[in-house]
C-alpha positions, -999 to 999 in steps of 0.1 A, spaced: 0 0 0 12 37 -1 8 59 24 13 101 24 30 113 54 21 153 60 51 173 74 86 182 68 105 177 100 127 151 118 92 134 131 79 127 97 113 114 84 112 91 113 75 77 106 82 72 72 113 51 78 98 32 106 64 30 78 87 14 52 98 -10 74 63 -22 77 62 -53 53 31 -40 33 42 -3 29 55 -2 -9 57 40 -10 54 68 12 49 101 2 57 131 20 42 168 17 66 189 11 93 166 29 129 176 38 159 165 21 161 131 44 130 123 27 141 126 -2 170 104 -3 151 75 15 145 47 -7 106 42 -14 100 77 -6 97 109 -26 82 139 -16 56 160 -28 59 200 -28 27 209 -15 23 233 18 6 209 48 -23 229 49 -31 227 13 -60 198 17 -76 203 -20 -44 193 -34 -32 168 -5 -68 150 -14 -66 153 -51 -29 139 -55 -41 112 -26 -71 100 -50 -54 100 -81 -25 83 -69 -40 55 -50 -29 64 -15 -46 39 9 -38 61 43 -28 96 55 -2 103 89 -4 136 97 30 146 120 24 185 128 0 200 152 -9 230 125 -29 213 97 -46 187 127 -57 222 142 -73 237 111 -91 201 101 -75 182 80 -86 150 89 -121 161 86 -114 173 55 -95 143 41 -124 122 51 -148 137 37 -134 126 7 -131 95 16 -95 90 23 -85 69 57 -67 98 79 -47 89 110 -47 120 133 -75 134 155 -105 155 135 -102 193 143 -128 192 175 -100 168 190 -70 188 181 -84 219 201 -66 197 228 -32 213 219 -46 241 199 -58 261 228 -45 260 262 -74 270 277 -96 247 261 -75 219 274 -72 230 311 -108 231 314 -112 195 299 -85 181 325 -107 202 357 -136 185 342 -121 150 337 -98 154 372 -67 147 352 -42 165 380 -28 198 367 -12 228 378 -36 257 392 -42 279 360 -62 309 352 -70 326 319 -71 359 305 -83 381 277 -67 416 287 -30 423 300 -42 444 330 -62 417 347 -37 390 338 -8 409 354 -29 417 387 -32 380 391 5 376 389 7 400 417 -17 382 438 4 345 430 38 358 432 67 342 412 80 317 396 49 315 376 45 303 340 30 324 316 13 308 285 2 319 248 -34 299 242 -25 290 204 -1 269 189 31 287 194 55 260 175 70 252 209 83 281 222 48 300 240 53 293 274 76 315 294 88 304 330 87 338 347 111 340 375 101 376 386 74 397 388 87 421 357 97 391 340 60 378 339 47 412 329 70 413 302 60 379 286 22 390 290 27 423 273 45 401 240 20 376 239 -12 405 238 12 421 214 12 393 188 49 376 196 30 343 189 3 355 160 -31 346 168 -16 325 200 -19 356 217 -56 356 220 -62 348 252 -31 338 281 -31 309 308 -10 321 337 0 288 360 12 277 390 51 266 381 56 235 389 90 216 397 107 184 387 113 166 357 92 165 327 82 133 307 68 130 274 42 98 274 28 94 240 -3 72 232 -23 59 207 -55 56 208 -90 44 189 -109 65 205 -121 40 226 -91 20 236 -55 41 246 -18 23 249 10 44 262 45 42 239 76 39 261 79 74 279 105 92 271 126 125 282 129 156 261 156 187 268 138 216 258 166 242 268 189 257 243 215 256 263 237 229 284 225 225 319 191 226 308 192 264 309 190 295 282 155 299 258 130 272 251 133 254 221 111 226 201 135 202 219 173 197 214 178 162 222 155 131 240 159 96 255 138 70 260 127 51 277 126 75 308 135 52 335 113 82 359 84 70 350 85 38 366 59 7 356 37 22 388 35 56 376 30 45 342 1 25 355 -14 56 371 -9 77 339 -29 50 321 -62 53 346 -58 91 361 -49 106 325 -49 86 297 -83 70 303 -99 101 316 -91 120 287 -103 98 264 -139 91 279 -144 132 288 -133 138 248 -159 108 243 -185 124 263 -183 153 241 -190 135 211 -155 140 200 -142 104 181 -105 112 189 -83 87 170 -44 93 169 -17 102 189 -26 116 224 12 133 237 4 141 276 34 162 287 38 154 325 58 169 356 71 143 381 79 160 417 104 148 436 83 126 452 72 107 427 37 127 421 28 141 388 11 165 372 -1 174 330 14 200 318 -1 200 284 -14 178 262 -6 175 222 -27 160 193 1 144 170 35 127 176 63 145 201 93 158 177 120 146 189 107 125 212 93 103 179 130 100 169 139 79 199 108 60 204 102 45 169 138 25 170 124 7 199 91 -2 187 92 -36 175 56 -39 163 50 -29 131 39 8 132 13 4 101 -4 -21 121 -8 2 151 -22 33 130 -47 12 111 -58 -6 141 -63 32 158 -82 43 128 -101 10 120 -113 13 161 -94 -28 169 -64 -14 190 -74 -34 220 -64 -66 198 -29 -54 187 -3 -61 210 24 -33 214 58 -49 214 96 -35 220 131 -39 215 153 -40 245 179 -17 253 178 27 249 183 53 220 188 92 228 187 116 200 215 150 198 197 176 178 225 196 154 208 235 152 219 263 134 237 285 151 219 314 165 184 289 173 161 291 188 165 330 174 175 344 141 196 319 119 209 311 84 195 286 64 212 270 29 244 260 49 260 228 31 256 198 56 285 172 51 291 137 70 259 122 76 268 95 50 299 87 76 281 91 105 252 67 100 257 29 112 236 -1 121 234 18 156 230 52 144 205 70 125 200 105 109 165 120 110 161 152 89 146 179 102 154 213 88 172 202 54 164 204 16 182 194 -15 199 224 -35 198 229 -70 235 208 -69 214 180 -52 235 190 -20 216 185 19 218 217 23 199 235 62 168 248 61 158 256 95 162 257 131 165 222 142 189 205 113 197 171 121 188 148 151 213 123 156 201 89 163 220 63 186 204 27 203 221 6 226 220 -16 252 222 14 276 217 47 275 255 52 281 260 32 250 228 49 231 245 83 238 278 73 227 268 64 198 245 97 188 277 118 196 300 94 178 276 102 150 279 142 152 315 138 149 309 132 113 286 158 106 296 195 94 276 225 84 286 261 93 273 275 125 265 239 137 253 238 174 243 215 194 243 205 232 270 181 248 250 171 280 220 153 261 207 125 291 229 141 316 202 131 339 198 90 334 235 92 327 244 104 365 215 81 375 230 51 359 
């Protein structure tokens, strides 16, 4: 069968090599792609924008394209499943009711109060005067959130008073486009965060292996946020208990509210989770779609086939596909352009990934395209992630840095401490 993949980032490279692994994938397609994509065998991309549904579904009907994975958060938000479907074309990723989940903020914080998902104390404003008076009343640290899909990098952990302000006055301002709507201002919570990503049927939801992102630019977990500059998995904090209460006091609640609202949610539920110190958690969020990079370390671990798991989400049969893994770890080292997560170059020749790839080391694409010289040339933030598995996490990290060795572009950046926390645990 062939399948179109929507998205041009290290996530989509990764589910369309783990897709053609799958023994009845023949092609994938992917809109636009990067230029990973393009040099997979049994892929080829297609140069259409993601939100560009008349021509997604008229190239997906004329070319006999059997299902549709959609990796970003953006074209889920403004319906493309629903769209797609209409059509008649099978659609893995939540309809655009469902995606409000990640969309807005707000939206999602008042699903988790009505489920009883736990959550941070949170309020939510329309004007800057009111939102700023409540900051006075909390105090800091406090965590001040654009509503709308801010690509990662709406939610600014206030420190002070005047540092609070200040990111409330640039998200009413329009720093995050129509994200700036409306602003969540939380309680800040401390301790480790954990990506758990699940599928789900809608009726039925399985947890992936959990995994740790480092959303920091900079080493010691400190400097802007980013999309994410490196991961691990599996996160050995979220032990089998608290994976088991995950599964009843999130997972499962989420799932029957969204139900009770007459939303059919079928995809990828991404519940973003604080663990304390003591072992308690917390959601911070929750996303509609695959974690980037947290996809990049997950997927070399899953040993069941992944077509199987998206068509038994969208077909509503997960409950009778087992969920199977590889043993050992894999951690991930995004490469960045220099200057990220603000202004950068793009069109920097990347050399090396050729040398650096191995049977223990992958390179997913994330910011590239192919010049007019057929060169990998960057074409974004976030470049390269840099892929290692192992039989350990010492071992998985190894090898992703072993891997970066190879790699050149000018202005190359990228974090040396990736795992430093299950490294000083192990």
């Amino acid at each position: 069968m062939k399948v179109l993949v929507v998205g041009n980032g290290g996530r989509e490279h990764a589910l369309a090599w783990k897709l053609l692994q799958s023994p009845q994938v023949e092609q994938v397609v992917c809109v636009p792609g990067n230029g990973g994509t393009a040099n997979l065998a049994d892929c080829q991309n297609l140069p259409l924008a993601v939100d560009d549904f008349v021509g997604i579904s008229q190239y997906a009907l004329a070319n006999n394209i059997s299902l549709v994975v959609v990796g970003p958060e953006v074209p889920l938000a403004k319906g493309i499943t629903d769209y797609l479907q209409a059509q008649g074309l099978m659609v893995f990723g939540p309809v655009r009711a469902g995606a409000q989940i990640e969309a807005s903020k707000a939206w999602a914080k008042a699903l988790m109060q009505e489920a009883g998902i736990p959550t941070a104390k949170a309020a939510v404003f329309t004007e800057a005067a009111a939102a700023k008076s409540y900051v006075q009343s909390q105090g800091a640290p406090i965590v001040v959130k654009a509503d709308g899909l801010a690509a990662g990098k709406g939610v600014i952990v206030a420190t002070t008073i005047e540092q609070a302000a200040s990111a409330i006055d640039a998200i009413f301002q329009g720093q995050f486009g129509s994200a700036g709507e409306f602003v969540v201002i939380e309680e800040c919570l401390f301790g480790q965060e954990v990506s758990v990503l699940a599928l789900t049927d809608g009726l039925t939801i399985r947890p992936l292996l959990p995994a740790q992102d480092h959303k920091r630019v900079g080493e010691g977990d400190t400097g802007e946020n980013t999309g994410g500059m490196g991961a691990y998995c599996p996160a050995p904090i979220a032990t089998t208990e608290l994976m088991a209460r995950v599964q009843t006091d999130v997972l499962e609640k989420a799932i029957a509210t969204l139900r009770s609202k007459g939303i059919d949610y079928r995809g990828v539920l991404y519940a973003g989770l604080m663990i304390t110190p003591e072992g308690d958690f917390k959601v911070l969020e929750f996303n509609c779609r695959f974690g980037d990079p947290e996809t990049q370390v997950i997927l070399p671990l899953l040993a069941t086939p992944l077509l199987d798991l998206i068509l038994a989400c969208v077909e509503q049969r997960l409950a009778a596909v087992p969920i199977t893994w590889h043993s050992g770890a894999a951690a991930t080292v995004v490469a960045a352009s220099g200057g990220y997560p603000g202004d950068y170059q793009k069109g920097k020749v990347i050399t090396g990934i050729d040398a650096a790839e191995t049977a223990k080391v992958t390179v997913f694409h994330a910011g590239t395209k192919l010049n007019d010289q057929q060169q990998v040339v960057t074409d974004g933030g976030r470049v390269l992630n840099v892929t290692g598995t192992g039989e350990n996490f010492q071992q998985a990290i190894a090898q992703a840095y072993t891997g970066l060795k190879s790699i050149q572009f000018e202005g190359i950046y990228y974090r040396r401490d990736i795992g430093h926390r299950v490294l000083s645990a192990e």
